[in-house]
N, C-alpha and C positions, 0 to 999 in steps of 0.2 A: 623443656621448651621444644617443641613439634618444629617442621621445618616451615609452614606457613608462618608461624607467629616468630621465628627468626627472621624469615623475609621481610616481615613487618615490621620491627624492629628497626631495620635498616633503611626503612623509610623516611624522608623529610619530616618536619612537622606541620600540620595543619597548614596552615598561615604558607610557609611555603610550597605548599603541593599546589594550592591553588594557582600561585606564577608561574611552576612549573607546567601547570595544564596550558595554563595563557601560554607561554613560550611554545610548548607543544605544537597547541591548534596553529600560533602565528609561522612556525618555521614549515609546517606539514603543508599551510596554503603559499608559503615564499617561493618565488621563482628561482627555477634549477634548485637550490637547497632544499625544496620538498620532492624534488627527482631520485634523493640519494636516501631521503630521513624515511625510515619506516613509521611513519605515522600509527597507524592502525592500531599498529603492538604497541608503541609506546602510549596512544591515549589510552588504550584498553589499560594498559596497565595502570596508569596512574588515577584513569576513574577508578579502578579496584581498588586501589589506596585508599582514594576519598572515599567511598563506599564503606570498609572498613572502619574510617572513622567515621563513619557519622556527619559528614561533613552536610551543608545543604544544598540542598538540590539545584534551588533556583541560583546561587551562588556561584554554583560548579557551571551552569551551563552559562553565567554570566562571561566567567572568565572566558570559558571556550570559545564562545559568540566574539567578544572583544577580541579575541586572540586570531580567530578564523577572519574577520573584517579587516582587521591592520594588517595582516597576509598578504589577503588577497589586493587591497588598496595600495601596499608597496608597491606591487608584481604591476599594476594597473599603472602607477606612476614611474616605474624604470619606462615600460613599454612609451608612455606615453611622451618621456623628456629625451628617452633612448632610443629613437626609434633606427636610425641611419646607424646607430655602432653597435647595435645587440648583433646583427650576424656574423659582426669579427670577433666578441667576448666568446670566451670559452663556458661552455661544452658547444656552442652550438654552432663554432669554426667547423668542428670537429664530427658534430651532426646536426647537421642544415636540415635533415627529414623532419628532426623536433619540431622545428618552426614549421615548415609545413605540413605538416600532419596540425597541428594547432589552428595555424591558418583555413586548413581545410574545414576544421571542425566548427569553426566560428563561422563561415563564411556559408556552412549550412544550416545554422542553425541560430544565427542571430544575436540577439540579446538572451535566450534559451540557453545559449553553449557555458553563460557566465552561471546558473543552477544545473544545469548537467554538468558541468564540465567537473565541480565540485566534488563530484563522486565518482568520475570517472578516472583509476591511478595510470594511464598514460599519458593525459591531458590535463590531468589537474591542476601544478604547479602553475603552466605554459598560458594557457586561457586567459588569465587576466591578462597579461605582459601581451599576447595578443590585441588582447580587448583594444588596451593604449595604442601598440604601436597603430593598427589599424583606425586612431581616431574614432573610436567610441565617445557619446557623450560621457562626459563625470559624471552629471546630473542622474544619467539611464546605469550606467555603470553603479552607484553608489544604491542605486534602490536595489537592482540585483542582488549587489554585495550581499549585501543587509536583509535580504531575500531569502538566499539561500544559504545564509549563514543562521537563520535562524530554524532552519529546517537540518543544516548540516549539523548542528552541538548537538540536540538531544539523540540523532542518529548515533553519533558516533560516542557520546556519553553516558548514555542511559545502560547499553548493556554491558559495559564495564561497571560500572556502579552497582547495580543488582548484583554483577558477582563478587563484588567485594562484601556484600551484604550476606549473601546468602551461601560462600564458598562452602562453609561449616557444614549446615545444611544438604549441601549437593555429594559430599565427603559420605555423607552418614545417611543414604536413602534408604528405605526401606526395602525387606528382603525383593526380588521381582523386578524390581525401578528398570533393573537394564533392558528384561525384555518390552514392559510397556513404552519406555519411551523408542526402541527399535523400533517396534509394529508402530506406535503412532508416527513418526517420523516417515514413514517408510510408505504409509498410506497417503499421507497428504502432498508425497514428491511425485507417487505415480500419479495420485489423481488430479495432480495440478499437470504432471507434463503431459498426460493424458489429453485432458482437458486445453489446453494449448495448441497439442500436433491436429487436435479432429477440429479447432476451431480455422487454423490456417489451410489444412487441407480442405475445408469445405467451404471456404471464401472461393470468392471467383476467379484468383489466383493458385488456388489449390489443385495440384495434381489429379485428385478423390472428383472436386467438384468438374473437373474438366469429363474426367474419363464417365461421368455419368452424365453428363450433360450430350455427350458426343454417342451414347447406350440411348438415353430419351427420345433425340432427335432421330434415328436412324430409321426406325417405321413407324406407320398407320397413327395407332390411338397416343401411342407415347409422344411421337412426335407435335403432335396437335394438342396435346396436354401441355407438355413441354413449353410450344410456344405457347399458347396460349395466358402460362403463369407467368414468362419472363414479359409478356406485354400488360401484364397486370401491373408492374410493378414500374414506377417510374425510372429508374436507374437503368434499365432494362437485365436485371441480377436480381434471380431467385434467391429470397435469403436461406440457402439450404442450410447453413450453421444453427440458423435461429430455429429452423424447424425440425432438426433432429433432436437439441438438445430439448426443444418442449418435448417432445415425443418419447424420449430418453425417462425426461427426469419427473413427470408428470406419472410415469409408468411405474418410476421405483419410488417416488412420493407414495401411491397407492398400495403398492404393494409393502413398503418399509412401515406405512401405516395400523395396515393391515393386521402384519405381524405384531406389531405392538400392541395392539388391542387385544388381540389374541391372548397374549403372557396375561397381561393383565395387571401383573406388575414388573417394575424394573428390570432392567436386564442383566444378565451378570454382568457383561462388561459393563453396564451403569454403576454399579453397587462397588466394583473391583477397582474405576479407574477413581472413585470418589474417593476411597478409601485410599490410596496412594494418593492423590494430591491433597490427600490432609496433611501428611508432612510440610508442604510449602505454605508455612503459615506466616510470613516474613512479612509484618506490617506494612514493608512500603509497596509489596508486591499486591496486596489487597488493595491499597489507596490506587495503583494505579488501573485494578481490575474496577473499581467503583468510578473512577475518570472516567474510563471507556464505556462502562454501565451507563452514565450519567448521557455520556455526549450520544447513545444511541437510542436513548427512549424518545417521545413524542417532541420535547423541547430541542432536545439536542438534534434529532433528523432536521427539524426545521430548521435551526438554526445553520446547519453546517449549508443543505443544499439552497437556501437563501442566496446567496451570492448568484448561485448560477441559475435561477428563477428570474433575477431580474437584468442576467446579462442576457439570456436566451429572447426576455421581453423587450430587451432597448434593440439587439438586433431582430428583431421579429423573425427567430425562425419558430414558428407557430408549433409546426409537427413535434419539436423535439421539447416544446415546451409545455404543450399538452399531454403528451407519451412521459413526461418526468414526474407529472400532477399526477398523470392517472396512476404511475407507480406508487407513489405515497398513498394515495387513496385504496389502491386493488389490496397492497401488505397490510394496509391497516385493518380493513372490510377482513381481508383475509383470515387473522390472527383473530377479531372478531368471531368470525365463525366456528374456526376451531374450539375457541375458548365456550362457543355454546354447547359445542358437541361432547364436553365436560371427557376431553383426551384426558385433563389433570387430573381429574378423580380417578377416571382408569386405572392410570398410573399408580395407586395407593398415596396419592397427595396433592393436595388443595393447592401447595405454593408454587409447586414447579411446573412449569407451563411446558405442554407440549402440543404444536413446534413451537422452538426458539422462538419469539417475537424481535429480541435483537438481533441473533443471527438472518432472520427471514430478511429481515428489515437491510441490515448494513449490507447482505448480497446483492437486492434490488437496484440500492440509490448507489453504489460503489462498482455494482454492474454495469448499470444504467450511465454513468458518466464517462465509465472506461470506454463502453462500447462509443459515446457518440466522439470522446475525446480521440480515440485511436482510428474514425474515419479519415481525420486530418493528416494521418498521419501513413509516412511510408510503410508499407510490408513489412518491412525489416525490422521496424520501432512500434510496432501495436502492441506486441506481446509485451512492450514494460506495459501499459495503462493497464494489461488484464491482471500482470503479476502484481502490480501495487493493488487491485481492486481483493485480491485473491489473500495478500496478506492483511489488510482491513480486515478483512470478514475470519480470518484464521485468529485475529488477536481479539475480536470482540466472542468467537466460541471458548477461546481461553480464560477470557476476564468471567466469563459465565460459570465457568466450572470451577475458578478458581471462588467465585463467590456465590456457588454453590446453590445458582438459581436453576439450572437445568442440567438435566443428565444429556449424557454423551447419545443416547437416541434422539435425544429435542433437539440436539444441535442438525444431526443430520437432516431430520427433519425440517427443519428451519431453514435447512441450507436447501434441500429438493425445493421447497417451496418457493424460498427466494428464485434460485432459477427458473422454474417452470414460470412463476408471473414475469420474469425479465425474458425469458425466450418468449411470451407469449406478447408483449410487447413492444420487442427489438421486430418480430414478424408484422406486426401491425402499425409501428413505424415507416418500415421500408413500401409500407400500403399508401399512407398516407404523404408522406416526405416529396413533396413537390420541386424541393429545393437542393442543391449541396449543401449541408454544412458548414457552416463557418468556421474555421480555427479559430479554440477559444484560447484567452491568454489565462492559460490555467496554472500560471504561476501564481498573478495575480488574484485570479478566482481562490485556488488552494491557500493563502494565503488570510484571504477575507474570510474561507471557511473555518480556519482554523482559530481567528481570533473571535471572529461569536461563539466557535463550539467554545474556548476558553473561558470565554463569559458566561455564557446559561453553565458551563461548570462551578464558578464564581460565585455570581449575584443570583443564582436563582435554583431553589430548595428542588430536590429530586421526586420525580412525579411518580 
Protein backbone atom coordinates (compact mmCIF):
# COMPACT_ATOMS: atom_id res chain seq x y z
CA UNK A 1 0.00 0.00 0.00
CA UNK A 2 1.59 3.60 -1.28
CA UNK A 3 1.34 6.42 1.22
CA UNK A 4 -1.78 8.01 -0.40
CA UNK A 5 -4.03 5.09 -0.30
CA UNK A 6 -2.66 4.74 3.68
CA UNK A 7 -3.93 8.21 4.10
CA UNK A 8 -7.07 7.07 2.72
CA UNK A 9 -7.50 4.54 4.53
CA UNK A 10 -7.66 6.49 7.62
CA UNK A 11 -10.39 8.31 6.42
CA UNK A 12 -14.04 8.55 7.64
CA UNK A 13 -16.60 6.69 5.79
CA UNK A 14 -18.72 8.22 3.07
CA UNK A 15 -21.72 9.05 5.19
CA UNK A 16 -19.53 10.66 7.57
CA UNK A 17 -17.21 12.82 5.57
CA UNK A 18 -20.18 14.55 4.52
CA UNK A 19 -20.93 16.10 8.46
CA UNK A 20 -17.60 16.39 8.67
CA UNK A 21 -17.61 18.89 5.66
CA UNK A 22 -21.08 20.35 7.20
CA UNK A 23 -19.10 20.82 10.55
CA UNK A 24 -16.13 22.21 8.58
CA UNK A 25 -17.81 24.94 6.29
CA UNK A 26 -20.19 25.84 9.83
CA UNK A 27 -17.21 26.21 12.39
CA UNK A 28 -14.73 28.12 9.44
CA UNK A 29 -18.03 30.72 9.00
CA UNK A 30 -18.48 30.77 13.33
CA UNK A 31 -17.51 33.81 15.13
CA UNK A 32 -13.84 34.00 16.71
CA UNK A 33 -13.79 29.94 16.31
CA UNK A 34 -13.31 30.55 12.58
CA UNK A 35 -10.31 33.14 13.80
CA UNK A 36 -8.21 30.15 15.03
CA UNK A 37 -9.69 26.80 12.55
CA UNK A 38 -7.78 26.74 9.42
CA UNK A 39 -10.41 26.22 7.27
CA UNK A 40 -8.93 26.19 3.80
CA UNK A 41 -6.63 23.17 4.59
CA UNK A 42 -9.19 21.43 6.36
CA UNK A 43 -12.01 21.66 3.53
CA UNK A 44 -9.37 21.09 0.89
CA UNK A 45 -8.75 18.29 2.62
CA UNK A 46 -11.80 16.69 3.17
CA UNK A 47 -13.19 17.51 -0.39
CA UNK A 48 -10.07 15.32 -1.58
CA UNK A 49 -11.55 12.70 0.46
CA UNK A 50 -14.95 13.11 -1.02
CA UNK A 51 -13.43 13.35 -4.43
CA UNK A 52 -11.63 10.17 -3.91
CA UNK A 53 -14.73 8.40 -3.14
CA UNK A 54 -16.73 9.37 -5.64
CA UNK A 55 -18.82 11.03 -3.42
CA UNK A 56 -21.57 13.50 -5.27
CA UNK A 57 -21.08 16.68 -6.24
CA UNK A 58 -24.36 18.32 -5.72
CA UNK A 59 -24.38 16.53 -2.17
CA UNK A 60 -20.95 17.74 -1.24
CA UNK A 61 -21.84 21.22 -1.98
CA UNK A 62 -25.15 20.77 -0.20
CA UNK A 63 -23.68 20.02 3.05
CA UNK A 64 -21.08 22.88 2.58
CA UNK A 65 -23.85 25.51 1.56
CA UNK A 66 -25.92 24.32 4.90
CA UNK A 67 -22.83 24.15 6.93
CA UNK A 68 -21.52 27.95 5.63
CA UNK A 69 -25.26 29.46 6.32
CA UNK A 70 -25.83 28.08 9.94
CA UNK A 71 -22.16 29.70 10.53
CA UNK A 72 -22.68 32.45 9.47
CA UNK A 73 -26.52 32.84 10.81
CA UNK A 74 -24.96 31.96 14.49
CA UNK A 75 -22.19 34.63 14.23
CA UNK A 76 -25.27 37.05 12.94
CA UNK A 77 -27.44 36.10 15.90
CA UNK A 78 -24.68 36.23 19.01
CA UNK A 79 -24.05 39.82 17.31
CA UNK A 80 -27.58 40.48 17.13
CA UNK A 81 -28.82 39.34 21.01
CA UNK A 82 -25.11 40.16 22.24
CA UNK A 83 -24.60 43.14 21.20
CA UNK A 84 -23.61 45.36 24.78
CA UNK A 85 -21.41 42.08 26.23
CA UNK A 86 -19.34 40.87 22.93
CA UNK A 87 -16.60 43.63 23.69
CA UNK A 88 -16.01 42.12 27.28
CA UNK A 89 -16.09 38.22 25.80
CA UNK A 90 -12.76 37.15 25.06
CA UNK A 91 -10.64 37.50 22.53
CA UNK A 92 -11.99 40.61 21.86
CA UNK A 93 -11.25 42.08 25.63
CA UNK A 94 -8.06 41.41 24.57
CA UNK A 95 -8.33 42.75 20.91
CA UNK A 96 -10.92 45.61 20.57
CA UNK A 97 -8.99 46.34 16.76
CA UNK A 98 -11.02 42.85 15.82
CA UNK A 99 -14.18 44.59 16.30
CA UNK A 100 -13.19 47.44 14.72
CA UNK A 101 -11.48 46.71 11.91
CA UNK A 102 -15.06 44.60 11.18
CA UNK A 103 -16.97 47.52 12.05
CA UNK A 104 -14.95 49.41 9.65
CA UNK A 105 -15.32 47.07 6.96
CA UNK A 106 -19.15 46.83 7.24
CA UNK A 107 -19.68 50.36 7.69
CA UNK A 108 -17.85 50.60 4.07
CA UNK A 109 -19.21 48.48 2.41
CA UNK A 110 -22.81 47.69 3.54
CA UNK A 111 -24.79 44.76 2.84
CA UNK A 112 -21.65 43.93 0.20
CA UNK A 113 -19.21 43.28 3.33
CA UNK A 114 -21.78 40.16 4.37
CA UNK A 115 -20.24 38.31 0.31
CA UNK A 116 -16.95 39.93 0.55
CA UNK A 117 -16.44 39.53 3.92
CA UNK A 118 -16.76 35.68 3.09
CA UNK A 119 -13.68 35.47 1.51
CA UNK A 120 -11.97 37.80 3.04
CA UNK A 121 -9.55 35.58 6.27
CA UNK A 122 -9.32 38.61 8.48
CA UNK A 123 -12.74 39.58 8.52
CA UNK A 124 -14.52 36.54 7.95
CA UNK A 125 -15.56 34.99 11.05
CA UNK A 126 -16.34 38.79 12.56
CA UNK A 127 -18.80 40.26 9.61
CA UNK A 128 -21.74 38.57 10.61
CA UNK A 129 -21.53 39.04 14.44
CA UNK A 130 -20.94 42.72 12.97
CA UNK A 131 -23.81 42.59 10.73
CA UNK A 132 -26.21 41.83 14.29
CA UNK A 133 -24.59 43.79 16.50
CA UNK A 134 -24.96 46.85 14.21
CA UNK A 135 -28.80 45.96 13.55
CA UNK A 136 -28.81 44.65 10.19
CA UNK A 137 -32.14 43.55 8.93
CA UNK A 138 -32.52 39.46 9.36
CA UNK A 139 -34.64 39.61 6.36
CA UNK A 140 -31.41 41.63 4.21
CA UNK A 141 -28.87 39.60 6.38
CA UNK A 142 -30.48 35.98 5.43
CA UNK A 143 -30.59 36.84 1.48
CA UNK A 144 -26.84 37.63 1.74
CA UNK A 145 -26.23 34.69 3.79
CA UNK A 146 -27.72 32.51 1.44
CA UNK A 147 -26.00 34.68 -1.25
CA UNK A 148 -22.84 34.21 -0.69
CA UNK A 149 -22.93 30.96 0.68
CA UNK A 150 -23.88 29.72 -2.56
CA UNK A 151 -20.97 31.28 -4.27
CA UNK A 152 -18.60 30.52 -1.28
CA UNK A 153 -19.13 26.07 -1.27
CA UNK A 154 -18.39 25.38 -4.82
CA UNK A 155 -15.30 28.01 -4.38
CA UNK A 156 -13.92 26.47 -1.71
CA UNK A 157 -15.07 22.73 -2.76
CA UNK A 158 -14.63 22.18 -6.09
CA UNK A 159 -10.84 22.27 -6.28
CA UNK A 160 -10.34 20.08 -3.47
CA UNK A 161 -12.57 17.45 -5.17
CA UNK A 162 -10.92 17.53 -8.49
CA UNK A 163 -7.85 16.65 -6.61
CA UNK A 164 -8.99 14.03 -4.93
CA UNK A 165 -10.21 12.76 -8.19
CA UNK A 166 -7.47 13.22 -10.21
CA UNK A 167 -4.24 13.07 -7.45
CA UNK A 168 -3.34 9.64 -9.35
CA UNK A 169 -3.11 11.39 -12.41
CA UNK A 170 -1.26 14.60 -11.38
CA UNK A 171 1.54 11.84 -9.64
CA UNK A 172 2.01 10.14 -12.98
CA UNK A 173 2.33 13.28 -15.77
CA UNK A 174 3.76 12.89 -18.72
CA UNK A 175 7.49 13.15 -19.48
CA UNK A 176 7.78 17.57 -19.92
CA UNK A 177 4.39 18.30 -17.67
CA UNK A 178 6.81 20.38 -15.27
CA UNK A 179 8.10 22.65 -17.78
CA UNK A 180 4.71 23.28 -19.65
CA UNK A 181 2.79 23.85 -16.84
CA UNK A 182 5.89 26.48 -15.50
CA UNK A 183 5.84 28.44 -18.89
CA UNK A 184 2.12 28.43 -18.94
CA UNK A 185 1.73 29.46 -15.38
CA UNK A 186 4.29 31.91 -15.70
CA UNK A 187 2.84 33.65 -18.83
CA UNK A 188 -0.65 34.17 -17.69
CA UNK A 189 0.83 35.86 -14.12
CA UNK A 190 2.85 38.35 -16.05
CA UNK A 191 0.32 39.04 -18.48
CA UNK A 192 -2.31 39.55 -16.10
CA UNK A 193 -0.06 41.69 -13.79
CA UNK A 194 1.07 43.43 -16.77
CA UNK A 195 -2.24 44.07 -17.84
CA UNK A 196 -3.37 45.42 -14.43
CA UNK A 197 -0.18 47.88 -13.68
CA UNK A 198 -0.65 49.62 -17.50
CA UNK A 199 -4.46 49.70 -16.84
CA UNK A 200 -4.15 51.76 -13.42
CA UNK A 201 -1.44 53.67 -14.54
CA UNK A 202 -3.25 54.97 -17.43
CA UNK A 203 -6.48 55.75 -15.73
CA UNK A 204 -6.61 59.37 -14.61
CA UNK A 205 -5.29 58.38 -11.45
CA UNK A 206 -2.32 56.91 -12.84
CA UNK A 207 1.14 58.20 -12.43
CA UNK A 208 1.94 57.25 -16.68
CA UNK A 209 -1.51 59.18 -17.46
CA UNK A 210 -0.57 62.30 -15.46
CA UNK A 211 2.99 62.59 -16.56
CA UNK A 212 1.71 62.57 -20.26
CA UNK A 213 -1.15 64.57 -19.80
CA UNK A 214 1.26 67.25 -18.20
CA UNK A 215 4.10 66.39 -21.83
CA UNK A 216 0.52 67.07 -24.12
CA UNK A 217 -0.42 70.08 -22.46
CA UNK A 218 2.76 72.01 -22.33
CA UNK A 219 3.12 73.45 -26.14
CA UNK A 220 1.56 74.61 -29.41
CA UNK A 221 -0.32 71.58 -31.41
CA UNK A 222 -0.21 69.05 -28.38
CA UNK A 223 -1.59 71.07 -26.24
CA UNK A 224 -4.66 71.92 -28.49
CA UNK A 225 -5.04 68.35 -29.32
CA UNK A 226 -4.88 67.47 -25.76
CA UNK A 227 -7.51 69.79 -24.84
CA UNK A 228 -9.46 69.50 -27.45
CA UNK A 229 -9.93 65.28 -26.91
CA UNK A 230 -10.46 65.86 -23.02
CA UNK A 231 -13.51 68.20 -24.20
CA UNK A 232 -14.76 65.60 -26.35
CA UNK A 233 -15.40 63.53 -23.74
CA UNK A 234 -17.94 64.00 -21.21
CA UNK A 235 -16.29 63.20 -17.95
CA UNK A 236 -13.73 65.55 -18.99
CA UNK A 237 -10.95 62.09 -19.06
CA UNK A 238 -9.28 60.86 -22.17
CA UNK A 239 -9.79 57.13 -22.00
CA UNK A 240 -6.06 56.76 -22.65
CA UNK A 241 -6.35 52.84 -21.09
CA UNK A 242 -9.06 52.12 -23.64
CA UNK A 243 -6.98 53.56 -26.29
CA UNK A 244 -3.69 52.02 -25.89
CA UNK A 245 -4.94 48.71 -25.25
CA UNK A 246 -7.03 48.84 -28.86
CA UNK A 247 -3.90 50.00 -30.38
CA UNK A 248 -1.83 47.42 -28.55
CA UNK A 249 -4.02 44.52 -29.21
CA UNK A 250 -5.60 45.11 -32.58
CA UNK A 251 -1.78 45.25 -33.73
CA UNK A 252 -0.75 41.89 -32.24
CA UNK A 253 -4.36 40.46 -33.33
CA UNK A 254 -2.86 41.33 -36.91
CA UNK A 255 0.12 40.44 -36.73
CA UNK A 256 -0.45 36.90 -34.44
CA UNK A 257 -2.91 36.35 -37.42
CA UNK A 258 -0.64 36.81 -39.88
CA UNK A 259 1.80 34.46 -38.74
CA UNK A 260 -0.61 31.79 -38.41
CA UNK A 261 -1.72 31.78 -41.91
CA UNK A 262 1.60 31.90 -42.83
CA UNK A 263 2.47 28.03 -41.09
CA UNK A 264 -0.49 27.15 -42.44
CA UNK A 265 -0.66 24.54 -40.12
CA UNK A 266 -0.68 24.16 -36.34
CA UNK A 267 1.73 25.34 -34.36
CA UNK A 268 4.22 23.28 -32.38
CA UNK A 269 3.15 24.60 -29.24
CA UNK A 270 -0.58 23.57 -30.56
CA UNK A 271 0.21 20.10 -31.38
CA UNK A 272 2.74 19.74 -28.10
CA UNK A 273 0.35 21.33 -25.43
CA UNK A 274 -2.67 19.10 -26.97
CA UNK A 275 -0.69 16.23 -26.68
CA UNK A 276 0.01 16.83 -22.90
CA UNK A 277 -3.30 17.61 -21.86
CA UNK A 278 -4.48 14.34 -23.26
CA UNK A 279 -3.38 12.79 -20.02
CA UNK A 280 -6.20 14.82 -18.07
CA UNK A 281 -8.87 12.78 -19.28
CA UNK A 282 -10.83 12.62 -15.77
CA UNK A 283 -14.53 12.43 -16.61
CA UNK A 284 -15.57 14.88 -14.26
CA UNK A 285 -13.09 17.40 -15.51
CA UNK A 286 -14.53 17.24 -19.07
CA UNK A 287 -18.20 17.57 -17.73
CA UNK A 288 -17.19 20.52 -16.18
CA UNK A 289 -15.15 21.88 -19.47
CA UNK A 290 -18.69 21.10 -21.38
CA UNK A 291 -20.67 23.27 -18.50
CA UNK A 292 -18.54 26.11 -19.29
CA UNK A 293 -18.70 25.22 -23.27
CA UNK A 294 -22.34 25.22 -22.74
CA UNK A 295 -22.88 28.40 -20.61
CA UNK A 296 -20.54 30.33 -23.24
CA UNK A 297 -22.12 29.56 -26.61
CA UNK A 298 -24.95 31.82 -28.09
CA UNK A 299 -27.67 30.56 -25.42
CA UNK A 300 -25.56 30.76 -22.66
CA UNK A 301 -24.09 34.52 -23.41
CA UNK A 302 -27.65 35.37 -23.42
CA UNK A 303 -28.71 34.02 -20.73
CA UNK A 304 -25.90 34.82 -18.25
CA UNK A 305 -25.81 38.95 -19.46
CA UNK A 306 -29.81 39.00 -19.43
CA UNK A 307 -29.91 40.18 -15.96
CA UNK A 308 -27.86 43.01 -16.59
CA UNK A 309 -29.74 44.11 -19.90
CA UNK A 310 -32.69 44.60 -18.19
CA UNK A 311 -31.20 46.28 -15.04
CA UNK A 312 -29.21 48.71 -17.26
CA UNK A 313 -32.96 49.14 -18.97
CA UNK A 314 -35.20 49.80 -15.76
CA UNK A 315 -32.41 52.20 -14.75
CA UNK A 316 -31.97 53.89 -18.12
CA UNK A 317 -28.57 54.14 -18.27
CA UNK A 318 -28.96 54.06 -22.24
CA UNK A 319 -24.91 54.40 -23.07
CA UNK A 320 -23.91 51.36 -21.16
CA UNK A 321 -26.78 49.61 -22.43
CA UNK A 322 -26.36 50.17 -25.94
CA UNK A 323 -22.25 49.66 -25.74
CA UNK A 324 -23.27 45.92 -23.99
CA UNK A 325 -25.75 45.06 -27.17
CA UNK A 326 -23.30 46.34 -29.57
CA UNK A 327 -20.71 43.87 -27.73
CA UNK A 328 -22.82 40.92 -28.24
CA UNK A 329 -23.47 41.88 -31.79
CA UNK A 330 -19.57 43.25 -32.92
CA UNK A 331 -18.14 39.23 -31.29
CA UNK A 332 -20.74 37.68 -33.03
CA UNK A 333 -20.48 39.69 -36.62
CA UNK A 334 -16.91 39.33 -35.67
CA UNK A 335 -16.35 35.47 -35.37
CA UNK A 336 -18.77 35.51 -38.24
CA UNK A 337 -16.22 36.97 -40.30
CA UNK A 338 -13.42 35.15 -39.50
CA UNK A 339 -15.34 31.95 -39.88
CA UNK A 340 -15.79 33.24 -43.64
CA UNK A 341 -12.25 33.99 -44.11
CA UNK A 342 -12.12 29.88 -43.75
CA UNK A 343 -8.90 30.61 -40.80
CA UNK A 344 -10.18 26.83 -39.88
CA UNK A 345 -9.33 25.17 -43.14
CA UNK A 346 -5.91 27.09 -43.01
CA UNK A 347 -5.34 25.61 -40.10
CA UNK A 348 -5.59 21.87 -41.64
CA UNK A 349 -9.09 21.37 -39.93
CA UNK A 350 -12.73 22.03 -40.50
CA UNK A 351 -13.59 21.60 -36.64
CA UNK A 352 -11.37 23.98 -34.88
CA UNK A 353 -12.21 27.47 -35.21
CA UNK A 354 -9.75 30.10 -35.36
CA UNK A 355 -10.22 32.63 -33.23
CA UNK A 356 -11.80 31.12 -30.25
CA UNK A 357 -15.54 32.10 -30.51
CA UNK A 358 -15.72 31.32 -26.75
CA UNK A 359 -12.73 32.79 -25.56
CA UNK A 360 -13.52 36.16 -27.93
CA UNK A 361 -16.89 36.03 -26.54
CA UNK A 362 -16.39 35.46 -22.64
CA UNK A 363 -13.35 38.49 -22.84
CA UNK A 364 -15.93 40.96 -24.30
CA UNK A 365 -19.13 40.50 -21.94
CA UNK A 366 -16.71 39.63 -18.72
CA UNK A 367 -14.62 42.64 -19.90
CA UNK A 368 -17.48 44.76 -20.57
CA UNK A 369 -19.10 44.33 -17.02
CA UNK A 370 -15.84 44.55 -15.17
CA UNK A 371 -15.06 47.66 -16.67
CA UNK A 372 -18.57 49.46 -16.06
CA UNK A 373 -18.88 47.41 -12.64
CA UNK A 374 -15.34 48.80 -11.41
CA UNK A 375 -16.34 52.53 -12.31
CA UNK A 376 -18.48 52.28 -9.09
CA UNK A 377 -15.91 51.41 -7.50
CA UNK A 378 -12.71 53.00 -5.49
CA UNK A 379 -9.01 52.78 -7.08
CA UNK A 380 -8.18 50.46 -4.58
CA UNK A 381 -11.10 47.74 -5.44
CA UNK A 382 -11.26 47.90 -9.43
CA UNK A 383 -8.66 45.65 -10.03
CA UNK A 384 -10.83 42.65 -8.23
CA UNK A 385 -13.82 43.11 -11.17
CA UNK A 386 -10.72 42.95 -13.83
CA UNK A 387 -9.18 39.77 -12.01
CA UNK A 388 -12.57 37.96 -11.64
CA UNK A 389 -13.27 39.03 -15.53
CA UNK A 390 -9.58 37.71 -16.20
CA UNK A 391 -10.15 34.37 -14.50
CA UNK A 392 -13.60 33.78 -16.62
CA UNK A 393 -11.97 34.13 -19.62
CA UNK A 394 -8.64 31.88 -18.35
CA UNK A 395 -11.16 28.96 -17.44
CA UNK A 396 -13.35 28.99 -20.49
CA UNK A 397 -9.50 28.78 -22.81
CA UNK A 398 -9.13 25.90 -20.42
CA UNK A 399 -12.53 24.11 -20.82
CA UNK A 400 -11.50 24.67 -24.66
CA UNK A 401 -8.49 22.83 -24.82
CA UNK A 402 -9.42 20.60 -22.43
CA UNK A 403 -12.33 19.56 -24.93
CA UNK A 404 -10.22 19.84 -27.57
CA UNK A 405 -12.17 22.51 -29.70
CA UNK A 406 -9.39 24.88 -30.33
CA UNK A 407 -5.57 25.10 -30.16
CA UNK A 408 -3.72 27.15 -27.94
CA UNK A 409 -3.15 29.97 -31.18
CA UNK A 410 -7.23 30.16 -31.31
CA UNK A 411 -7.17 30.86 -27.82
CA UNK A 412 -4.97 33.74 -28.14
CA UNK A 413 -6.45 34.82 -30.95
CA UNK A 414 -9.88 34.87 -29.47
CA UNK A 415 -8.53 36.66 -26.64
CA UNK A 416 -6.70 39.67 -28.94
CA UNK A 417 -9.88 39.88 -30.46
CA UNK A 418 -12.04 39.93 -27.61
CA UNK A 419 -10.03 43.01 -26.34
CA UNK A 420 -9.45 44.96 -29.24
CA UNK A 421 -13.80 44.97 -29.73
CA UNK A 422 -13.82 45.74 -25.69
CA UNK A 423 -11.14 48.51 -26.08
CA UNK A 424 -12.90 49.58 -29.09
CA UNK A 425 -15.98 50.10 -27.08
CA UNK A 426 -14.99 51.01 -23.59
CA UNK A 427 -13.49 54.30 -26.15
CA UNK A 428 -16.74 54.82 -27.66
CA UNK A 429 -18.53 54.48 -24.41
CA UNK A 430 -16.72 57.12 -22.70
CA UNK A 431 -17.99 59.14 -26.17
CA UNK A 432 -21.20 58.72 -25.67
CA UNK A 433 -21.85 58.34 -21.59
CA UNK A 434 -23.66 61.45 -20.70
CA UNK A 435 -24.32 60.17 -17.50
CA UNK A 436 -22.34 58.50 -14.26
CA UNK A 437 -22.97 55.26 -13.78
CA UNK A 438 -24.92 53.83 -11.50
CA UNK A 439 -23.72 51.16 -8.80
CA UNK A 440 -25.00 47.96 -9.92
CA UNK A 441 -26.10 45.54 -7.14
CA UNK A 442 -24.07 42.95 -8.72
CA UNK A 443 -24.44 40.59 -6.08
CA UNK A 444 -27.83 40.34 -7.08
CA UNK A 445 -27.17 40.55 -10.78
CA UNK A 446 -24.20 37.72 -10.52
CA UNK A 447 -26.60 35.82 -8.80
CA UNK A 448 -29.72 36.01 -11.47
CA UNK A 449 -26.82 35.29 -13.94
CA UNK A 450 -25.77 32.36 -12.67
CA UNK A 451 -29.08 30.69 -12.08
CA UNK A 452 -30.21 31.13 -15.98
CA UNK A 453 -26.58 30.26 -17.05
CA UNK A 454 -27.61 27.00 -14.84
CA UNK A 455 -30.74 26.57 -16.59
CA UNK A 456 -29.85 26.91 -20.45
CA UNK A 457 -27.16 24.26 -19.02
CA UNK A 458 -30.18 22.10 -17.83
CA UNK A 459 -33.28 22.32 -19.96
CA UNK A 460 -31.76 23.36 -22.91
CA UNK A 461 -29.75 20.92 -25.73
CA UNK A 462 -26.31 22.55 -26.74
CA UNK A 463 -26.12 24.75 -29.76
Amino acid sequence: MNLGNWLYSLAPSPGWLLVVILVIALTESLAVVGLVVPGVVLMTAAASLAGHYDLSIPLILLFAFVGAVIGDGASFLLGYTQRERIPAFWPFKQHPEWLSRGARFFQRYGVMSVLIGRFVGPVRPVVPMIAGMMRMSPITFAWSNVGSAMLWAPAYVLPGYLLGRTWQQLLTLPPGSDRWLIMLAGIVIVLALVFSLLRHQLAREGRLYRRLAYYASQRGWRRRLWHALRLSYPGGEFPLASLVLLVTSLTALSAWTLWVLERGTPLTIDTQLQTFLAAFSEPLLLQLAAWLAEAGDMLGRTALVLPWLLWLLWRRQTAALLHLLGGLGAITLANVLFGQLSLGTALDTATIDYPSELVSASVVLSGLMAAYVSESLTSRFRAIAYWVAILLSLAMGLACLLLDIAWLSGLVGGALLGLTLSALIRVSYHFFAVQPPLRPPWLTLSLASLMLGMARIVWLPPV
